[in-house]
Each structure stands twice: as C-alpha cells, then as structure tokens.
N, C-alpha and C positions, 0 to 999 in steps of 0.2 A: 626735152622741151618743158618750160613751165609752165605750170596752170594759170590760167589768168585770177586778178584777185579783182573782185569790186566791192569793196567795203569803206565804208566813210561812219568818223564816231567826230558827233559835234553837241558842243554845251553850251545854253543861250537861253532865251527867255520866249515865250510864246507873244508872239505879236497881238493874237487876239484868239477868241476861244472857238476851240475846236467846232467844225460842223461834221456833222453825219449827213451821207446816206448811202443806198442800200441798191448793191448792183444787180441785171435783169435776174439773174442767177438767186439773188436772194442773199447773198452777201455783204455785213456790212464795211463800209471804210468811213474813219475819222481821217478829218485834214485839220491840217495847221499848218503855221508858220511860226519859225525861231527868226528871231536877231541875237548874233553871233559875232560878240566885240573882236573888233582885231586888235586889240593891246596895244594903248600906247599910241596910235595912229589919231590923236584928236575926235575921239568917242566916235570913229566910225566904226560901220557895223556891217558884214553882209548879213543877208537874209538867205532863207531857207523855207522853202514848202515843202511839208513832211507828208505822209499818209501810211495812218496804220490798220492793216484790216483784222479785221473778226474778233475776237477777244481780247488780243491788244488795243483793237481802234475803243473797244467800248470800254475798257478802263482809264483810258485819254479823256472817252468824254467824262465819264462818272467822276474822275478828279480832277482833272486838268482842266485850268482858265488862263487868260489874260494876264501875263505876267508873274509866270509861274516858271522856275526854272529848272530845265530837264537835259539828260543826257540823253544822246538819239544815237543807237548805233542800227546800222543798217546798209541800205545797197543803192547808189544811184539808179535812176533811172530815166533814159532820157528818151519823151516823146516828140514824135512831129506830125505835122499836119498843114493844111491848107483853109488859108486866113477864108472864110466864105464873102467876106465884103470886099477883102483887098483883088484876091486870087495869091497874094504872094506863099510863100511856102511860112510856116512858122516851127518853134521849138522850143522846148523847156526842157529842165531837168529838175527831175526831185527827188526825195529822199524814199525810199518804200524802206519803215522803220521795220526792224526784228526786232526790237527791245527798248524801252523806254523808262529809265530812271525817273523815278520825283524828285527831287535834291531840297524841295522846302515843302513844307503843310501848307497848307490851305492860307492859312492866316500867316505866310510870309515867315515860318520862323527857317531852321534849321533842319531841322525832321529830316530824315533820307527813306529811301527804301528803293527798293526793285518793283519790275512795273507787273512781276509772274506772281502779284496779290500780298506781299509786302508791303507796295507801295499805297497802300490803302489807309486814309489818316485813321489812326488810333481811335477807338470809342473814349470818351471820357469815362473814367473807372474814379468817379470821384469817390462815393463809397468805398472802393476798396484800399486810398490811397490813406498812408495812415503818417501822420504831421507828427513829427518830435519839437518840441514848443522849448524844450530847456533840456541842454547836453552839460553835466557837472565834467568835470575833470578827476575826477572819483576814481581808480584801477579798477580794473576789471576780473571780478571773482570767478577765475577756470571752470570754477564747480558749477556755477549756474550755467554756460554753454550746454545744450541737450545733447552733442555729438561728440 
C-alpha cells in the first residue's frame, strides 16, 4: 500500500506583510497570504494563507513584505471549528510552509536565494566593489596572469 503524500509547492506574491505571533508554548509563527496567477485566465488569482513557524516564520518577517515574490513549499492543512456567532460548523485550509524562497530583493529586482539564510538581501559592499571605467581591446599578456 502507498504512503500518503501531502505536499503542495506554490509561487505568487504576498497579499500583505507578514504578522507574528507567539503560541501559549512560546512558539513563534509568521502568517501571510500569496496571490497565485492562474495563467492566462483574465488576471485571475487564487489565494493562499500561509504560516511559518520558528526560524522559518522569523525570516518571513525580517525580509518579506507586501508584494514580494516567493516560493512556498510545504504541507496543507486543514482546520475546523464552530462559527461562535452563527453555531454553524466552519473550515479553512492553509499552507504550514517547510521552506520559503525569495525570488526578488527588497527593492523589487531579481535577486534569488533560499530562505535556510541565503535568502538574506546582500549588505552593500560598496567599498569592496571595484568599477572598470575603460576596457581597450589590447591582448592580453599570459605572463601578467599570477596563476
């Protein structure tokens, strides 16, 4: 007989930024939501409430905002309960993330990374970055190479 699988991997953009907080346990979780194009379908979108707990959640909050776009791989999970105003029954489902890509920087560019501290935008290393201002077409003398 086979194992059962519950894994779901979805790419979208944060509806809005991440909230914390912090279960009786002392545990933190970050929540969010993706909107996740369905291609082609007249710019519809489903959505998606994510949550990721403990070192994952707090690198969600530390980079991730508003329109920020990320890979989510992870596991559904779906809760139920009883509406306390109505009495009807209710239910959701969401995503309880294991891994979260950045797929852009902060400022919207291209940037990638992994969310296991990769995905951490870059310090500006202006200092170390070193500008070539004029490249001749001159060959290049073997003997100067140091290797």
């Amino acid at each position: 007989m086979a194992r059962s699988i519950n894994q779901v991997i979805l790419m979208g953009r944060l509806t809005r930024d991440p909230e914390q907080r912090t279960t009786t346990t002392g545990k933190t979780i970050a929540s969010f939501s993706i909107a996740v194009d369905r291609g082609g379908q007249d710019d519809a979108a489903d959505f998606f409430d994510v949550t990721a707990w403990e070192k994952l959640g707090d690198l969600v909050m530390q980079y991730l905002g508003k329109g920020r776009r990320v890979l989510v791989q992870g596991r559904l999970r779906q809760d139920s309960w009883d509406d306390k105003e109505t009495g009807k029954k209710r239910s959701r489902i969401e995503v309880t993330a294991t891994d979260v890509t950045f797929l852009d920087s902060a400022e919207g560019g291209r940037e990638g990374g992994n969310s296991q501290g990769s995905s951490a935008p870059r310090n500006n290393r202006q200092s170390d970055d070193v500008v070539i201002e004029d490249i001749d077409d001159k060959p290049i003398d073997l003997s100067e190479i140091p290797f």
